[in-house]
N, C-alpha and C positions, 0 to 999 in steps of 0.2 A: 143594739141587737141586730143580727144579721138580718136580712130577708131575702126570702126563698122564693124563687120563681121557678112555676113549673111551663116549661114551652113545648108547645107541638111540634113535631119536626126537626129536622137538622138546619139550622140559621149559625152559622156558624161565626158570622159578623155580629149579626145580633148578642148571642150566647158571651161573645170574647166582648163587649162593647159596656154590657150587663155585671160580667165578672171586674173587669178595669174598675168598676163605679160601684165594687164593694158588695153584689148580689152574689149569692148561690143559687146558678142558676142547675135545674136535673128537668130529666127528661118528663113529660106529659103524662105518659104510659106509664111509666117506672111510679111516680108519685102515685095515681091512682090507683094501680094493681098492691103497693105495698100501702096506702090509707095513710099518706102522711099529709102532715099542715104544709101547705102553702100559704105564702100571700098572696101572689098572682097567679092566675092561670093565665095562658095566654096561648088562644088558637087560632086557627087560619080557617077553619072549616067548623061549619053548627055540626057536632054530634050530640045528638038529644039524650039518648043515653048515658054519655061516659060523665056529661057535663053535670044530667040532674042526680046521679049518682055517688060524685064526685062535692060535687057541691053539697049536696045534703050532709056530708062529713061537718065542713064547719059553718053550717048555720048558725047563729047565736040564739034558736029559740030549739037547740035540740035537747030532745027529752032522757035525755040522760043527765043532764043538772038535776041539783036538789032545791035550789031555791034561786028568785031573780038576782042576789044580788052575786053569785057568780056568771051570769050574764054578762055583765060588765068586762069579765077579763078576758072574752072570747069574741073575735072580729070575724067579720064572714070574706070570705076568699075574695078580691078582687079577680072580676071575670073580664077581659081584655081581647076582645078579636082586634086583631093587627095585620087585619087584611085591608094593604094597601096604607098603611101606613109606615114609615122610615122609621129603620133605627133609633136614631134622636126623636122621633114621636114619642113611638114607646117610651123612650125611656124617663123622657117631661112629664107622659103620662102618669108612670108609676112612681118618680119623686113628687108629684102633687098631690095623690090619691094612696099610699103608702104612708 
């Protein structure tokens, strides 16, 4: 199955580096404002807002399940500041933790 990264910003090495190794990667913004699943988030700057918003989408203890054992098929968003970290970080990052 694919995995979705959503990134901050225009990284346009990063974004082409991410697609080559098989990710979809969409914008930060776009993902938040339309509430779709990622697996990564991945920012440059803390915004406390969009994060614990955004994040609160896929917690696995959200109350909109009927019972724990569909708990299990719901992963919580890997959250990733890549400030100051290289391309090839990130991306060792999210092949170990993905």
């Amino acid at each position: 199955m694919d995995k979705t990264i959503a990134l901050q910003g225009n990284n346009q090495k990063l974004t082409h580096l991410l697609q080559q190794q098989g990710y979809t990667v969409i914008d930060m913004y776009q993902a938040h404002l339309q509430r779709e699943f990622v697996d990564a988030y991945l920012y440059t700057t803390y915004h406390p807002a969009a994060l614990t918003t955004y994040h609160s989408v896929a917690e696995s203890g959200d109350s909109m399940l009927d019972s724990e054992e569909e708990l299990a098929s719901y992963t919580s968003t890997l959250m990733l500041n890549i400030t100051n970290l290289t391309p090839k970080q990130i991306l060792l990052t999210l092949e170990r933790q993905l």
